[in-house]
N, C-alpha and C positions, 0 to 999 in steps of 0.2 A: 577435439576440443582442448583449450589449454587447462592447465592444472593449476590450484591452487593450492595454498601453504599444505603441509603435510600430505600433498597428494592426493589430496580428493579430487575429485572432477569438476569445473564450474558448471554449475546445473542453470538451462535456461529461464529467463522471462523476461515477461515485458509488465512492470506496472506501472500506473499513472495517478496522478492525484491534481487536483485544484483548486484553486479557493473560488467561488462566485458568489454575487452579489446577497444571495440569501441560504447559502449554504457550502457545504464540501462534495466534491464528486470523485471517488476513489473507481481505480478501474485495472483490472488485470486480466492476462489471457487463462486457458485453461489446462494446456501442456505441462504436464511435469515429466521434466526429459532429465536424465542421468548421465552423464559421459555421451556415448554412439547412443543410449537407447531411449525409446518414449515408455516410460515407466505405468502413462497413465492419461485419458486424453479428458480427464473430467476431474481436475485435480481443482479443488480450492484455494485463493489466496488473498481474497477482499473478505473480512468479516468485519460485521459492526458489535461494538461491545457493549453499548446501550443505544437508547436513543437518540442521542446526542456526540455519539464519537464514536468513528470506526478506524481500523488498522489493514496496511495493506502490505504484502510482502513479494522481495523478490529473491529467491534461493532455497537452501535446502528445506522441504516441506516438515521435517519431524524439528529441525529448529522454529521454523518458524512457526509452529503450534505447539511448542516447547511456550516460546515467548510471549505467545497471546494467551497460553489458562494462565501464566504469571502476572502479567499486565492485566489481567479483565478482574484477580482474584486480589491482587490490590485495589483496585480501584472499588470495586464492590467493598472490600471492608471496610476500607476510606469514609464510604457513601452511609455506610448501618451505622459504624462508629459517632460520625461527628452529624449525620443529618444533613449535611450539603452537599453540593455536586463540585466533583469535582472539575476544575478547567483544564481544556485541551494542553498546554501548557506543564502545566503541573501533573498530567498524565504522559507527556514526551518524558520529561525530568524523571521521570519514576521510572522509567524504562530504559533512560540513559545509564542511570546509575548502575540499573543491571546490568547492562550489556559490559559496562565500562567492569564493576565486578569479577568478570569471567575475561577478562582480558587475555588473562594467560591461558586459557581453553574458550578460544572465540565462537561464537554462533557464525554459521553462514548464510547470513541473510541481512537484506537491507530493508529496510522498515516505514513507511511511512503510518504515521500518526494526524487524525485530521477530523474535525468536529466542528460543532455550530455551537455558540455559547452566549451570555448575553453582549459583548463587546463585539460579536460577530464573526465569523465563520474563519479558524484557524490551521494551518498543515503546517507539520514539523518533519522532517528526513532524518534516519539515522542512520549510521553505516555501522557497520559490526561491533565496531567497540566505544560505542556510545557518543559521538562525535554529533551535535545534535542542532540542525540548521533551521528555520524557518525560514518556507518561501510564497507566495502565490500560486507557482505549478513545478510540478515535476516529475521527470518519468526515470524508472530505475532497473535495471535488468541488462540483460546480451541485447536486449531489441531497444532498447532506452534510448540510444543514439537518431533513432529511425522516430522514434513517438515523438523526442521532445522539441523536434523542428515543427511538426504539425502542429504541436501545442501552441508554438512561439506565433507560428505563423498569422494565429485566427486568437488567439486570449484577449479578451482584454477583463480588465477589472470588473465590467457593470455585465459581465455573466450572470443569466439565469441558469439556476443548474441544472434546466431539460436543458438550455446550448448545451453548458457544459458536457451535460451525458453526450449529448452527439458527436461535439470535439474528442473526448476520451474515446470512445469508442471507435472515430472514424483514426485516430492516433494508434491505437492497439492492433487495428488491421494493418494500418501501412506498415509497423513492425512485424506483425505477422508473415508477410507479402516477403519478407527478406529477412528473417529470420528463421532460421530451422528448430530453431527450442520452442516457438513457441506458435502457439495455434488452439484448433480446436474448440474457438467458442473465445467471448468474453463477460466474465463477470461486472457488472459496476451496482458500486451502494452510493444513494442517495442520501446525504443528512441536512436535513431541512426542518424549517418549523412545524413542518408534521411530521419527522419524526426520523428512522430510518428504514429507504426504500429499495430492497433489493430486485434487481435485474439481471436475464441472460442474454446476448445476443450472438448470434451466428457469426460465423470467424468473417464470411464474404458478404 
C-alpha cells in the first residue's frame, strides 16, 4: 500500500453520504485494514451524534474517534449552554476549525458531516486540514473512486432515504468487490424526522 506523509501507511475504506429528499443517508464498510494487515473485520465508522446529525469517517480509526468525542462534546455544550440546536452547518465549521488547528500535527482521516434540520437535510466533506465542502453525495476512502460512480449513476434529488439506503449500500459493495481495505459488512445511519436509524448489512 502507498505511504503517507511521515510514513504511516494509508489505512482503507470506503464511505458514503447523501442528501435525500427527507433526510441524510451516511454509509461505511466494516474493515479496518492497516498497511498488508486486517487489524479488525468489525470496526466502526458511521456514528450519529444526536438525533438530528451523524458523522462518518474514512481512515485512521483512533483519529477519527479522537474527532467525534471532540465534535459530539462541543456540540452538546453548545446545546445545554444556549438551549438551541445547533445546524449541521455550524457543526461542519466547528470541526473545520479543529482539524484546520492541528494543521501542523494532521489527523488521518476524512470526514463527513451530515444531518436533517429545519431548512432541510445538509452533508458537509472535510479533508484532514479542515478544507470544508458542501455537496448532495459523496464517497471518500481507497474504494471512494468505485462508490461514487454508483452513486452518480442512480441519485437524484427527490430520494427517499430507504432508496437512498439501498443506493449506499448497493455503492459500498461494488467498492468492496474491488477493493482489498475494505469489506466485511456495511454499516448505514438513517437521519430522518424520526430521528436517527442505525443499520448492518452483509458485505454480498
Amino acid at each position: 500500500m502507498p505511504e503517507a506523509q511521515f510514513g504511516y501507511p494509508v489505512t482503507g475504506a470506503t464511505t458514503v453520504g447523501m442528501v435525500c429528499k427527507d433526510g441524510v443517508v451516511l454509509a461505511s464498510e466494516k474493515r479496518v485494514a492497516y498497511g498488508f494487515s486486517i487489524m479488525t473485520k468489525s470496526g466502526k465508522k458511521v456514528f450519529p451524534i444526536n438525533d438530528r446529525m451523524g458523522v462518518a469517517f474514512a481512515g485512521l480509526i483512533s483519529d477519527s474517534q479522537a474527532v467525534l468525542r471532540r465534535l459530539a462534546a462541543e456540540i452538546n455544550l453548545y446545546e445545554l449552554e444556549t438551549h438551541k440546536t445547533m445546524s449541521v452547518k455550524a457543526a461542519a465549521k466547528i470541526l473545520a476549525n479543529i482539524l484546520y488547528a492541528q494543521r501542523a500535527y494532521p489527523v488521518f482521516t476524512e470526514t463527513m458531516v451530515g444531518g436533517k434540520e429545519e431548512g432541510g437535510a445538509r452533508l458537509f466533506v472535510l479533508d484532514p486540514l479542515g478544507s470544508m465542502i458542501e455537496d448532495k453525495y459523496a464517497a471518500l476512502g481507497t474504494g471512494g473512486a468505485v462508490a461514487i460512480g454508483i452513486i452518480e449513476s442512480s441519485y437524484t434529488p427527490d430520494l427517499s432515504v430507504s432508496s437512498g439506503r439501498e443506493l449506499a449500500v448497493k455503492a459500498v459493495r461494488a467498492a468492496i468487490s474491488r477493493d482489498v481495505a475494505s469489506g466485511d459488512g456495511i454499516d448505514v445511519l438513517l437521519i430522518s424526522r424520526e430521528g436517527a436509524t442505525e443499520a448492518t448489512y452483509p458485505a454480498k
